[in-house]
C-alpha positions in Angstrom: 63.9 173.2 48.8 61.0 170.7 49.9 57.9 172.9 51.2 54.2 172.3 51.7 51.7 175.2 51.1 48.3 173.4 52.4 45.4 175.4 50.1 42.9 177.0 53.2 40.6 176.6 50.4 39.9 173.2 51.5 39.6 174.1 55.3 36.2 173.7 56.8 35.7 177.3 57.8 33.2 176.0 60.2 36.0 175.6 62.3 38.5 177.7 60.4 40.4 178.8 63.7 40.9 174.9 64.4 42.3 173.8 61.2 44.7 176.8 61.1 45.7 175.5 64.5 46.8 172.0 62.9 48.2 173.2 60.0 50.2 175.5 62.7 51.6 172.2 64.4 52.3 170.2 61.0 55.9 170.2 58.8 53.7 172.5 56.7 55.8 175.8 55.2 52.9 178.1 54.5 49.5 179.1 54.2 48.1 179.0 50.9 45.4 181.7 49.8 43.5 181.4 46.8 41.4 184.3 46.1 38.6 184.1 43.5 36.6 187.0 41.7 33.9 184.6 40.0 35.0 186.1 36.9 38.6 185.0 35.8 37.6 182.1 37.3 33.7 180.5 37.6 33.9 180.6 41.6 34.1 182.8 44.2 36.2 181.9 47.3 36.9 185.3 49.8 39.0 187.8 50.5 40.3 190.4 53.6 38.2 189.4 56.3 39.0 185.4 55.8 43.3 186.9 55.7 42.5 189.1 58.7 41.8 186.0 60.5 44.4 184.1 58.9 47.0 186.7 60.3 45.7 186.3 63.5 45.9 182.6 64.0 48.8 181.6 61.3 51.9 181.0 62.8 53.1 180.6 59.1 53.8 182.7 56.3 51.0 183.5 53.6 51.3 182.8 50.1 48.5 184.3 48.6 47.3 183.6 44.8 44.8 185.6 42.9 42.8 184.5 40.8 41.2 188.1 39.8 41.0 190.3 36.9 42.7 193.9 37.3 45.0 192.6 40.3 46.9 195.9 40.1 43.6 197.0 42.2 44.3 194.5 45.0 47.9 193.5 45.3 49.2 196.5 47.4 46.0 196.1 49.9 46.8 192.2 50.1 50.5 193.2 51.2 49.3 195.5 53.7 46.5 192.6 55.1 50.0 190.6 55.7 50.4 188.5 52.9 54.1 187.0 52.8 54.0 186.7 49.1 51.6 187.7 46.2 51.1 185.8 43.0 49.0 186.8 40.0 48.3 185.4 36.7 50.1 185.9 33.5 47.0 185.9 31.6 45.2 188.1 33.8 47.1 191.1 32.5 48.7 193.0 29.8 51.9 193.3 31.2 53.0 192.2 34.8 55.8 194.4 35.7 54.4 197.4 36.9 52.3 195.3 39.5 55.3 193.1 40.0 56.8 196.7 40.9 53.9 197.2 43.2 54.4 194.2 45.5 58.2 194.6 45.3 57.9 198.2 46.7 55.9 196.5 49.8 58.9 194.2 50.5 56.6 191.5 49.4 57.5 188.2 47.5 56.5 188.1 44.3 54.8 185.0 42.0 53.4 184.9 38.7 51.2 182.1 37.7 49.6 180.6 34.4 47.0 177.9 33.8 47.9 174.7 32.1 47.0 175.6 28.8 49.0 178.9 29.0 52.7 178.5 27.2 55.4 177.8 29.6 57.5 179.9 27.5 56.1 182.9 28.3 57.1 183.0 31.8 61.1 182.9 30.3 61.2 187.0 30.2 59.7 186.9 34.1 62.2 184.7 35.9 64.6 186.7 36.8 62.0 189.6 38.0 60.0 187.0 40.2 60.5 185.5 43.7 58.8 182.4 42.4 56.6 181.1 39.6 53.4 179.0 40.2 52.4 176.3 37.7 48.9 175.4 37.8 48.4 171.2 38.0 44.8 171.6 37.3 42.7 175.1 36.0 42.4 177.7 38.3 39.2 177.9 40.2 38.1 174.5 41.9 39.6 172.0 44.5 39.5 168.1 43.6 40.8 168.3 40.2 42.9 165.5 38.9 46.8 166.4 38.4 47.6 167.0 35.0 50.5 164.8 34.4 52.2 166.8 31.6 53.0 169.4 34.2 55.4 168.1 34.9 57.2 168.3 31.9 56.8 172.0 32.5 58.6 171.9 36.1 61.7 170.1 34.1 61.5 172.8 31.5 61.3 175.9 34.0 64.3 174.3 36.6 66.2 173.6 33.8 65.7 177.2 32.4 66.4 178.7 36.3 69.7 176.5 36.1 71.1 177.8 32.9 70.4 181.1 33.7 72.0 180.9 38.1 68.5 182.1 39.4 66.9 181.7 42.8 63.3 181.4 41.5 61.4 179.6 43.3 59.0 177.1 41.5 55.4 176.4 43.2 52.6 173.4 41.7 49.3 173.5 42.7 46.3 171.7 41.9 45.9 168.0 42.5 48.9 167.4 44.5 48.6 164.5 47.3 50.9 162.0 48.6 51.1 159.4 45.4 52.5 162.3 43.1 54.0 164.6 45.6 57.6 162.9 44.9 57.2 163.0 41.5 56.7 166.0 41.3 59.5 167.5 43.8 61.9 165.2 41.8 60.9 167.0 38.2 62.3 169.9 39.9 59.6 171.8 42.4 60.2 173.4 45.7 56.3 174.3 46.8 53.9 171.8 46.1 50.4 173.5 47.1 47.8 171.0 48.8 44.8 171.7 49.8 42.0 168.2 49.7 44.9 165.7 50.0 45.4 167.5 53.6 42.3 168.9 55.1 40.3 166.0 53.7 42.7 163.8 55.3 42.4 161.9 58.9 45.4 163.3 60.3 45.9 166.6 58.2 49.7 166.6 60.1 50.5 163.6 58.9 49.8 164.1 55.1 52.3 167.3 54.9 54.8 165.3 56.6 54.3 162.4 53.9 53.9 164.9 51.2 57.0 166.6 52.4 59.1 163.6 52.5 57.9 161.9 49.9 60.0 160.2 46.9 59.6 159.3 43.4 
């Protein structure tokens, strides 16, 4: 699987309706919603009323990433605004299956995500209960960061572990993607490369996914 999540993060929501609208009309896969409390992370980004409009205008699925503490609070309310999958962080929580449970029960997708300096290691006892796992390329909370390259010696180790064990999990990378390292990193073994600067920074925001998307190393 090859699929591009463009981050609405990076959207000028100025014009948020508009930039939907391209990302509508690009290769891109899905819609990806980073949510920020300003306290597991040092920002603050939005929350339902910025996915009531995205369900309005999004003619693609939402993939929706929190970035909160105490996500058992939120997840079920973020299934019901329409989210097509939920993600959470590892390290957020003490344990993540009985809010795993709680977005399963909504016939949501589930993700769970860790920061780079978080043990790949400790996602093994999760991947056969998750839809998809997210690595973070940079750490959670700001767009513009640098890739971090040894990421994707985590990708190799997580597809290899998904191999050996005949799973369907899905593996996700976001933070610094663009179109020098998107091969790279969809040959270390991604399927989702999140994107949010290298495409609504771009000129031609259509055209980045598609060369994102097509990409090789």
């Amino acid at each position: 699987m090859r699929a591009i999540a463009p981050s609405i993060l990076s959207a000028d929501f100025g014009e948020l309706r508009q930039e939907i609208e391209r990302i509508n009309l690009s290769e891109a896969d899905l819609f990806h919603v980073d949510v920020m409390d300003g306290t597991f992370v040092p920002n603050i980004s939005f929350g339902f009323p910025i996915m009531e409009t995205l369900c309005k205008y999004a003619e693609k699925p939402l993939d929706v990433h929190l970035m909160i503490v105490h996500p058992e609070k939120y997840v079920e309310r973020f299934c019901d605004a329409g989210a097509y999958s939920v993600g959470f962080h590892l390290e957020a929580v003490e344990d993540p299956m009985p809010i795993l449970s709680l977005i399963r029960n909504k016939n949501v997708r589930t993700c769970l995500t860790i920061n780079p300096d978080i043990d790949v290691h400790r996602l093994d006892p999760y991947l056969d209960q998750v839809d998809m796992v997210l690595l973070m390329s940079v750490f959670a909370g700001f767009g513009g960061q640098k890739f971090i390259p040894e990421t994707l010696d985590k990708i190799r180790y997580v597809r290899s572990e998904i191999t050996r064990r005949n799973l369907s999990t899905l593996i996700e990378v976001d933070g610094g993607v663009n179109q020098k390292n998107a091969g790279d990193i969809f040959a270390a073994g991604a399927d989702i490369l999140v994107a949010g600067s290298a495409v609504f920074h771009s000129d031609d925001p259509a055209a980045a996914v598609a060369a994102m998307k097509h990409s090789v190393a």
